[in-house]
C-alpha positions as CSV (number, residue, x, y, z in Angstrom):
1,X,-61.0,-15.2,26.5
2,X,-58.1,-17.6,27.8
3,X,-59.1,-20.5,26.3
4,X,-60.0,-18.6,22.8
5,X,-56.4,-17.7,23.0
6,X,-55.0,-21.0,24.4
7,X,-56.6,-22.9,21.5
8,X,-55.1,-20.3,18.7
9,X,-51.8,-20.9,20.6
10,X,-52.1,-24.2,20.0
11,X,-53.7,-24.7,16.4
12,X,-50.4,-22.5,15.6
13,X,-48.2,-24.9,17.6
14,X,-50.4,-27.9,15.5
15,X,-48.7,-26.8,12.2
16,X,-45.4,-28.3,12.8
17,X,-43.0,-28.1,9.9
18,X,-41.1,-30.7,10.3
19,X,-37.6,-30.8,11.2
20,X,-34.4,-29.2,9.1
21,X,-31.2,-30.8,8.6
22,X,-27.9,-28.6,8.2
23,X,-26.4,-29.8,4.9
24,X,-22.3,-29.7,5.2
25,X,-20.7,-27.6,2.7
26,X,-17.2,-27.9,2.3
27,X,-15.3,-24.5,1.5
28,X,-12.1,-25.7,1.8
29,X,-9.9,-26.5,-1.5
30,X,-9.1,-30.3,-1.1
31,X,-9.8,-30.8,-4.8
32,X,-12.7,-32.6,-4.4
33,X,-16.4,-31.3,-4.9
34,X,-19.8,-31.8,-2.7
35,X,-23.5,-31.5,-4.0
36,X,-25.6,-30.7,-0.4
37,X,-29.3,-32.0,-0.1
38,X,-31.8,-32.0,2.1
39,X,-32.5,-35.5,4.2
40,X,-34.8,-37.0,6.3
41,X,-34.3,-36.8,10.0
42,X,-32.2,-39.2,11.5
43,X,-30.4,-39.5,8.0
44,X,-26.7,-40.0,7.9
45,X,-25.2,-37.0,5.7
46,X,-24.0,-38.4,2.4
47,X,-21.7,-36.2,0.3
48,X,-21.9,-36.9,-3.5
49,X,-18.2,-36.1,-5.1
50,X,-18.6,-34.4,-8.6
51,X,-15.5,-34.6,-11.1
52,X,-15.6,-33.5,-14.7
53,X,-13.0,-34.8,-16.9
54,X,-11.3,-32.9,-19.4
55,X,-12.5,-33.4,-23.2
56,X,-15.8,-34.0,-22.2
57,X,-18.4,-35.4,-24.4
58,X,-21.4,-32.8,-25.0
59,X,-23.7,-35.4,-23.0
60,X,-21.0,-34.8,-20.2
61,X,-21.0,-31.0,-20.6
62,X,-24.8,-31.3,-20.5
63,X,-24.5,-33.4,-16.9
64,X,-21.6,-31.3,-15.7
65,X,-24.3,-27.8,-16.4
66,X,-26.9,-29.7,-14.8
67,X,-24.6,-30.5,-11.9
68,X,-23.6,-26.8,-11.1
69,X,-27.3,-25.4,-11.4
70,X,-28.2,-27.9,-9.3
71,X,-25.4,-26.3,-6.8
72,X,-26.6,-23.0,-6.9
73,X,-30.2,-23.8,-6.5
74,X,-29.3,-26.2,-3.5
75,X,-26.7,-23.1,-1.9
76,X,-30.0,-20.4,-2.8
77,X,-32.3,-22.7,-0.5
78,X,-29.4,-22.9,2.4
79,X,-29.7,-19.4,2.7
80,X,-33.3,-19.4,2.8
81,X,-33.7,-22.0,5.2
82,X,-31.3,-20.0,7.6
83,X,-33.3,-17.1,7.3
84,X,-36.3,-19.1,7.3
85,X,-34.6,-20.9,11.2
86,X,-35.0,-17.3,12.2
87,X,-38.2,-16.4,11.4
88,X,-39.4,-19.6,13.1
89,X,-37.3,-18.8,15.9
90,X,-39.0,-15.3,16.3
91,X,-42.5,-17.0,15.5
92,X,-42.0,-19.3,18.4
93,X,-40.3,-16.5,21.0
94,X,-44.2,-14.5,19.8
95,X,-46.4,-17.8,20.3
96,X,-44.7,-18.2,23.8
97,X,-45.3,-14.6,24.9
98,X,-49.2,-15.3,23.2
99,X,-49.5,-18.4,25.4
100,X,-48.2,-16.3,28.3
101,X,-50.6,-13.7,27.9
102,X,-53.5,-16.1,28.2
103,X,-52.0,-17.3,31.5
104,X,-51.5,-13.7,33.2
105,X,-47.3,-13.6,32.4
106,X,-45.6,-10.9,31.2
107,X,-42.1,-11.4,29.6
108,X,-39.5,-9.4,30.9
109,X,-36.3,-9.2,28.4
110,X,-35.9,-12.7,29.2
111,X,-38.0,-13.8,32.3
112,X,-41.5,-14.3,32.6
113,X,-43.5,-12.8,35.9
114,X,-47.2,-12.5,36.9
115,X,-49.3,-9.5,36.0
116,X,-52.1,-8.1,36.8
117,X,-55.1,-9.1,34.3
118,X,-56.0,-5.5,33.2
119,X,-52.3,-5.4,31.9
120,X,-51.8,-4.9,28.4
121,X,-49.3,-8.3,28.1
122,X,-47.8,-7.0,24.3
123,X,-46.6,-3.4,23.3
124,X,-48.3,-4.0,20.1
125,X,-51.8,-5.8,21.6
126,X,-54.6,-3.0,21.8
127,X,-56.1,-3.4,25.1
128,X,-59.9,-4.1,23.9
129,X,-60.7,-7.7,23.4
130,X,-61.9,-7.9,19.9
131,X,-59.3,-6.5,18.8
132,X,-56.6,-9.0,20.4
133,X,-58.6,-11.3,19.0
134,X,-58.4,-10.1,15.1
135,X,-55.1,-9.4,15.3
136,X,-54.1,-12.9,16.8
137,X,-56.6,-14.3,14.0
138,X,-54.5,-12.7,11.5
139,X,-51.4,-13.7,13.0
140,X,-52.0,-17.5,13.0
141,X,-53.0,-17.3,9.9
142,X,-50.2,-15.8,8.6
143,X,-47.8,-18.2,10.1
144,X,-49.9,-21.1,8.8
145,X,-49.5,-19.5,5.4
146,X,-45.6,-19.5,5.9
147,X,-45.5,-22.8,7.2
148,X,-47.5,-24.5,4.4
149,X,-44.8,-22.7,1.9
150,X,-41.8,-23.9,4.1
151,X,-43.0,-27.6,4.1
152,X,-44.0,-27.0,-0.2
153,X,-40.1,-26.1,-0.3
154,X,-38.5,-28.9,1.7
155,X,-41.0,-31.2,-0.6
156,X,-39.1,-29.6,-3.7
157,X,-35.7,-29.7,-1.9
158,X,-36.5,-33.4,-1.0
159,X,-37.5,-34.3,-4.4
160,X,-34.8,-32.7,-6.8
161,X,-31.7,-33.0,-3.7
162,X,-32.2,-36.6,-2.8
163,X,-33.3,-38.2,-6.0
164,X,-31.4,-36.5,-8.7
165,X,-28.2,-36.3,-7.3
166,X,-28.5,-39.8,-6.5
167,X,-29.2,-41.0,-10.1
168,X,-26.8,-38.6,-11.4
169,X,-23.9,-40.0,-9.3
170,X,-25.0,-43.3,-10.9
171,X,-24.7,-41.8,-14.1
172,X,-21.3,-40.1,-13.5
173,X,-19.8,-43.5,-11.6
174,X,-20.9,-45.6,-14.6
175,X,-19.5,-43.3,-17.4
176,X,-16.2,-43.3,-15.2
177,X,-15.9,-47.1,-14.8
178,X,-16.6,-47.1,-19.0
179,X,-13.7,-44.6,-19.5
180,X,-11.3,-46.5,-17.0
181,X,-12.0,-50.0,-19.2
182,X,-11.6,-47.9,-22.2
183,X,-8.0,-46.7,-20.9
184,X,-6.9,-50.1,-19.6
185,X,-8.2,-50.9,-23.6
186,X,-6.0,-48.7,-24.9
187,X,-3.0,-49.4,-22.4
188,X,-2.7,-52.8,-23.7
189,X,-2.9,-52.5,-27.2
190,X,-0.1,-50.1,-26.8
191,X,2.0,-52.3,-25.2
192,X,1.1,-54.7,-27.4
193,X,1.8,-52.9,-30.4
194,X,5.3,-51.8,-28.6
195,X,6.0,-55.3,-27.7
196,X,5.1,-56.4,-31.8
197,X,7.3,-53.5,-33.1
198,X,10.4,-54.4,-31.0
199,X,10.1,-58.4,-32.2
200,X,10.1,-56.9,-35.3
201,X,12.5,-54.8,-35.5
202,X,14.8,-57.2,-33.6
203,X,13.7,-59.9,-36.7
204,X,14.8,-56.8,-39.2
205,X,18.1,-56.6,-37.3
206,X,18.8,-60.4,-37.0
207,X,17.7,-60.3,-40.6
208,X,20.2,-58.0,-41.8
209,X,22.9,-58.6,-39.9
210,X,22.3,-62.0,-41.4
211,X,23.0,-60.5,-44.8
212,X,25.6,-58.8,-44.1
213,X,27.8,-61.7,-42.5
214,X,26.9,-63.8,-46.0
215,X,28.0,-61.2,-48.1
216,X,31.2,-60.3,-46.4
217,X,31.5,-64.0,-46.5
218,X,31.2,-64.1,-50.2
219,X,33.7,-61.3,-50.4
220,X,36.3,-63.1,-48.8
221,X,35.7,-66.4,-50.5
222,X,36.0,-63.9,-53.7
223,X,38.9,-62.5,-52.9
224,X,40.4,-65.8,-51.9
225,X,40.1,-67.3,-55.5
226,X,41.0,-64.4,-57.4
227,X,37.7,-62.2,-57.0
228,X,35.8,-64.1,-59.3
229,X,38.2,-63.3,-62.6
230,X,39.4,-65.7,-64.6
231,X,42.7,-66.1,-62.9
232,X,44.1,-64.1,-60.2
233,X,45.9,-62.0,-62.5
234,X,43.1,-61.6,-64.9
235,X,41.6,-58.0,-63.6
236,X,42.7,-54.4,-64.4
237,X,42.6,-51.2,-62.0
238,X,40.0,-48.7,-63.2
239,X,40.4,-44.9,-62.0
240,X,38.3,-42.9,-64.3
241,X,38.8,-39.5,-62.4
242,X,41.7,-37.0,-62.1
243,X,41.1,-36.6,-58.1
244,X,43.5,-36.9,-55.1
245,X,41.4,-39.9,-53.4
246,X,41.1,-42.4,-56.5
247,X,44.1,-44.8,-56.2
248,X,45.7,-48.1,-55.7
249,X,48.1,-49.8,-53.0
250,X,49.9,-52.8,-53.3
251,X,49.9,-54.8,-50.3
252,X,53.9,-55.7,-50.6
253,X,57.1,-53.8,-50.5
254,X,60.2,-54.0,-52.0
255,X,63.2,-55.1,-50.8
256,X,66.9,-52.9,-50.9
257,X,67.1,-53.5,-55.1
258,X,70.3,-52.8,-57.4
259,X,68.5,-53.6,-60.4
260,X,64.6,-53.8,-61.7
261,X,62.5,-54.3,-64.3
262,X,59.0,-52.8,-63.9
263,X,56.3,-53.7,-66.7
264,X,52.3,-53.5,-66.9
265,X,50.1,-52.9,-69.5
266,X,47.8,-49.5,-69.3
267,X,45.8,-47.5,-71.7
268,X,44.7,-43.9,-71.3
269,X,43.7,-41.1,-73.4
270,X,44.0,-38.2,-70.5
271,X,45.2,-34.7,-71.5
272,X,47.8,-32.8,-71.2
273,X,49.3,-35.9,-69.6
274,X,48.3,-39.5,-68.2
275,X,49.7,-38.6,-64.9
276,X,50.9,-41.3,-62.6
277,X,50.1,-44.2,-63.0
278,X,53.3,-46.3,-60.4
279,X,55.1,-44.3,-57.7
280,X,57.5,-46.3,-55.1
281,X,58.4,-43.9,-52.3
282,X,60.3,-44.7,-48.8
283,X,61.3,-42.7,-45.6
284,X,62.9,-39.7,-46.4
285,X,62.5,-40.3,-50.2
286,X,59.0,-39.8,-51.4
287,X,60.5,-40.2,-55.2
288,X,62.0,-43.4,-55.1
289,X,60.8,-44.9,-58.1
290,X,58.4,-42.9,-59.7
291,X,56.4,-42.9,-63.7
292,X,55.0,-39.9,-64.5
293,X,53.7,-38.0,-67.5
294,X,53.0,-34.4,-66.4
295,X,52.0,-31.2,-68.2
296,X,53.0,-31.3,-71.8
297,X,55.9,-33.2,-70.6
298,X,57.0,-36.7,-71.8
299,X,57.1,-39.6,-69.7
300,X,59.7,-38.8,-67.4
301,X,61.3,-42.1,-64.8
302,X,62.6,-40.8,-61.5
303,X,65.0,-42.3,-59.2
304,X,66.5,-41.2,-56.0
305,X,64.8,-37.9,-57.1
306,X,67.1,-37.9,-60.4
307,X,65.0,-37.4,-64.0
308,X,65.1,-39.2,-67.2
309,X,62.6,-38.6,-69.9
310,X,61.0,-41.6,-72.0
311,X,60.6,-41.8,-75.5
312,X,57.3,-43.3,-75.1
313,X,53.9,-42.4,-76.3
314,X,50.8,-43.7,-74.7
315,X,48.1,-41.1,-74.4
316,X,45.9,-42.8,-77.8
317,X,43.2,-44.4,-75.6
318,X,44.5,-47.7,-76.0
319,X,45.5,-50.2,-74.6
320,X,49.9,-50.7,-74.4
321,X,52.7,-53.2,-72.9
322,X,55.5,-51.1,-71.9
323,X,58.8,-52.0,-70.0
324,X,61.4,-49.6,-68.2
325,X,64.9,-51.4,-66.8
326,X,67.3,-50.1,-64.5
327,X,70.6,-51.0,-62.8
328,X,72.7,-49.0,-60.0
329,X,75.6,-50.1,-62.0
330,X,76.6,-46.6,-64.4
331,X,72.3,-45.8,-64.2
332,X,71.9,-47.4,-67.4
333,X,68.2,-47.8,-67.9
334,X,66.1,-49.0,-71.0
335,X,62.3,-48.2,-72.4
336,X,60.4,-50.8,-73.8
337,X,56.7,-50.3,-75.8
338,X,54.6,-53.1,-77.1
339,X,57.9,-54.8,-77.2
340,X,59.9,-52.7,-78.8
341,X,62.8,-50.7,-77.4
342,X,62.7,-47.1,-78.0
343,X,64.9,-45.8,-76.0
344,X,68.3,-46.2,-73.0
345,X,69.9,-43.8,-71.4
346,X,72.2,-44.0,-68.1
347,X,74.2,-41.8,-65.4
348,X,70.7,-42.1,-63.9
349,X,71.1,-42.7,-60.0
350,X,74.1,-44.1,-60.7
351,X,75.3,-46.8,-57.7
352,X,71.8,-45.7,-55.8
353,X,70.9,-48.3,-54.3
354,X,66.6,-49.2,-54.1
355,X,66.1,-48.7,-50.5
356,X,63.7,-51.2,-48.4
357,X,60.2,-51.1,-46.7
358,X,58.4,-48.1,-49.0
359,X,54.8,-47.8,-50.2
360,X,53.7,-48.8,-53.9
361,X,50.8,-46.8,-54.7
362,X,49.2,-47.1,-58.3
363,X,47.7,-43.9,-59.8
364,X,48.8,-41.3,-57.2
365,X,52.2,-39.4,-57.0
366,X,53.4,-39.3,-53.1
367,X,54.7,-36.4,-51.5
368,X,55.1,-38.5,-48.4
369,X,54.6,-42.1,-48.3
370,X,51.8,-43.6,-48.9
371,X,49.8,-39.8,-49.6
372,X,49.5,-36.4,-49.5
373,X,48.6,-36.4,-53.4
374,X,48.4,-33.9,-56.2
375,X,45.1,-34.5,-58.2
376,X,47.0,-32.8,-61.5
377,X,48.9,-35.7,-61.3
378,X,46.6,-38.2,-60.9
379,X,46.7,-41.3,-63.1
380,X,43.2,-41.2,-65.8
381,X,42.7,-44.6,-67.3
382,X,43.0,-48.6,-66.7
383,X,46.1,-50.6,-65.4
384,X,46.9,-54.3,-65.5
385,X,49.6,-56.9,-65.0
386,X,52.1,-54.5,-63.0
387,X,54.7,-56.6,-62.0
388,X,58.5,-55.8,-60.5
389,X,61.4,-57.9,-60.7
390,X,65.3,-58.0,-59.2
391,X,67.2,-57.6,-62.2
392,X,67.4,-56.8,-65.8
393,X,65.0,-58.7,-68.3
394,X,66.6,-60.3,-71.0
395,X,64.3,-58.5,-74.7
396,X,63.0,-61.7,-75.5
397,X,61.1,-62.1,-72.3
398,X,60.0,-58.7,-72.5
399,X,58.6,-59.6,-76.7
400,X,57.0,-62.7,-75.7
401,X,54.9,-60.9,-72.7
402,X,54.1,-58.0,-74.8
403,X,52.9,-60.4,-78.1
404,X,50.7,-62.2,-75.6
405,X,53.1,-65.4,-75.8
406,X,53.7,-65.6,-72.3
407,X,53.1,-64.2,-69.2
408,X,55.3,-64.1,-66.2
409,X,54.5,-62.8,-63.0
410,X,56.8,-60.4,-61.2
411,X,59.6,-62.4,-58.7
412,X,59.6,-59.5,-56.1
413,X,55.8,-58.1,-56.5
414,X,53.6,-60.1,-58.7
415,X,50.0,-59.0,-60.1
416,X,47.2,-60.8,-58.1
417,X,43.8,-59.9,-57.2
418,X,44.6,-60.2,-53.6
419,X,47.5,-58.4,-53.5
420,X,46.0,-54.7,-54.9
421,X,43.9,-52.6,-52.3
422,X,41.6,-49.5,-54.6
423,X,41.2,-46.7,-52.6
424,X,38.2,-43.9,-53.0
425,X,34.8,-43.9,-54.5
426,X,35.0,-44.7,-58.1
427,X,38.0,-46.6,-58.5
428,X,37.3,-50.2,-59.0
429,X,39.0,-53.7,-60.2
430,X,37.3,-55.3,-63.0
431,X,38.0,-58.4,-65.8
432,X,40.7,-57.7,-68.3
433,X,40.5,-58.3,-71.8
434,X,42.0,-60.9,-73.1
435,X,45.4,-60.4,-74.5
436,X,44.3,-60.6,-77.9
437,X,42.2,-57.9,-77.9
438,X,44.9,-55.8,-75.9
439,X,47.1,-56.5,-78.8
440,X,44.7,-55.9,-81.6
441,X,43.7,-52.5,-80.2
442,X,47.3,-52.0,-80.0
């Protein structure tokens, strides 16, 4: 009977199961992630990191799915195995009480002590002999059962923990090193690209800044030679719009004055009145010397502030030579048109003398110097050859300037190209018909 049950006790023993290793699961958040596996004994532990990136491909999404099943079935066997520890715990606490019993021991809540051999050795062991050895039949058998299936589900832990995961981190390291060449791809044509773009748009800037030095270069060679025109007097000032902003400046003064003569040729066809087109104002006196057609008013000369009216007509849309004279002796002043005088007059700023260091502005009237305009007296039309003398000119010179005999410049403020500044969008300086045709239109 003892050595029936010593070799049971052993065939039991016989069907070792092998040994289990404690896979290390992480649970702490360090932001990486663990697949745990089953290894061999005497195995180091080796912790396979699993990252997804975002964007994935659906191959990726397929091998990240795979991934976490692959983590639930590992975590479902943990468990079992645990519970499985215990059962093979209690399995071995029975086998050592069943070896015991052959040997005449009794175990005592945790000692072992010698009984007598007509004890009954287990609470659940019937005391007749065939029976004990049925029910110890059964048992072994049903542990060897239970250990076959343990060792059939280590086999499948072995073969889809160890193997897969190891491929699969092979996978997922060589699809990481193809994205990180694909970045550094990308990384350099960018800075390529941004490197290409600057060149170019420092070549744009060098390029136009190029321009831009040749044609202000041009300009001032222009202007130096008369802007291109014929002769430095050859141009005409255009202001083709009844605005506030459209004007012209000489660039010189006048000097204290107690006599002038102020001619140019113009042509306009503006209504009710041509407006402006000379104004000579000074500190304190924005009405020096102003020629104005206002309203239904005619031409009207002020000086010091103090009116005459003009017996001139202008306002056909052609093109006319007209001439006014002044001295501070008595005011006597004089109107000349296309040569002819058609009117004088005096008492007009008598002994006034032309004060210094004003603002000539051509097309504007100033209520301060130099601006503060009034667009309903704005100057419509063209103006040319405005010149200013010192004194009185003798008829004849005014005849032979006006019948395109002569022409001569102004001995205080002479017309020239460089000498005329056009203000506002619109107004421009332009080539001047010859005298001819001034005169045959006229």
């Amino acid at each position: 009977m003892n050595s029936l049950l010593r070799f049971l006790c052993f065939y039991a023993l016989g069907l070792s199961y092998g040994k289990f290793v404690r896979v290390k699961d992480d649970t702490q958040d360090t932001g990486a992630r663990f697949l745990c596996r089953a290894i061999p004994v005497g195995a180091d532990t080796c912790l396979v990191p699993v990252g997804f990136e975002a964007n994935a491909s659906p191959q990726e999404e397929e091998l990240r799915n795979t991934v976490m099943q692959l983590r639930e079935t590992i975590l479902q066997q943990k468990e079992t195995i645990v519970n499985q520890l215990g059962t093979i715990n209690e399995l071995t606490t029975k086998l050592s009480l069943c070896e015991s019993a052959s040997e005449g021991t009794k175990y005592d809540g945790g000692s072992w002590s010698k009984v007598n051999g007509n004890q009954n050795t287990m609470g659940d062991v019937p005391r007749d002999p065939n029976d004990s050895i049925d029910n110890l039949g059964k048992t072994m058998q049903s542990l060897k059962d239970r250990l076959e299936n343990l060792e059939q589900q280590q086999q499948r832990a072995n073969t889809s923990g160890a193997l897969f995961p190891s491929e699969l981190r092979d996978l997922l390291q060589r699809r990481l090193g193809d994205l990180e060449k694909q970045l550094l791809i990308k990384v350099n044509n960018l800075e390529e690209e941004k490197s290409q773009l600057y060149n170019e748009t420092a070549a744009h800037r060098q390029k136009t800044e190029s321009t831009l030095n040749s044609l202000l270069t041009r300009i001032n060679e222009l202007e130096k030679v008369g802007g291109g025109f014929k002769s430095p007097e050859q141009f005409k000032l255009v202001l083709p719009l009844r605005t506030n902003y459209l004007y012209g400046r000489m660039t010189k003064s006048l000097p204290e004055m107690y006599a002038f003569s102020l001619c140019m040729w113009l042509r306009s066809s503006a209504s009710p009145g041509i407006g402006t087109p000379f104004s000579y104002g000074v500190p304190g006196q924005a009405n020096e010397i102003v020629l104005i057609e206002w309203g239904n008013n005619p031409i009207e000369l002020l000086i010091n502030d103090k009116v005459a009216q003009l017996p001139l007509s202008v306002r056909d849309g052609r093109w006319h030579h007209i001439c006014i004279t002044w001295t501070t002796r008595d005011g006597l002043w004089e109107a000349y048109q296309d040569g002819q005088k058609l009117g004088s007059g005096d008492n007009l700023a008598p002994w006034h003398p032309i004060k210094p260091g004003g603002a000539i502005i051509l097309g504007q009237e100033q209520d301060m110097v130099g601006g503060r305009f009034d667009a309903t007296q704005a100057f419509v039309g063209e103006l040319s050859q405005v010149n200013i003398w010192d004194k009185v000119l003798k008829p004849a010179d005014i005849l032979t300037m006006s019948n395109c005999s002569s022409y001569t410049p102004g001995n205080v403020v002479s017309w020239l190209d460089n000498g005329v500044e056009v203000f506002g969008g619109g107004a421009a300086k332009m080539p001047l018909e010859l005298c001819q045709e001034r005169l045959s239109e006229a």
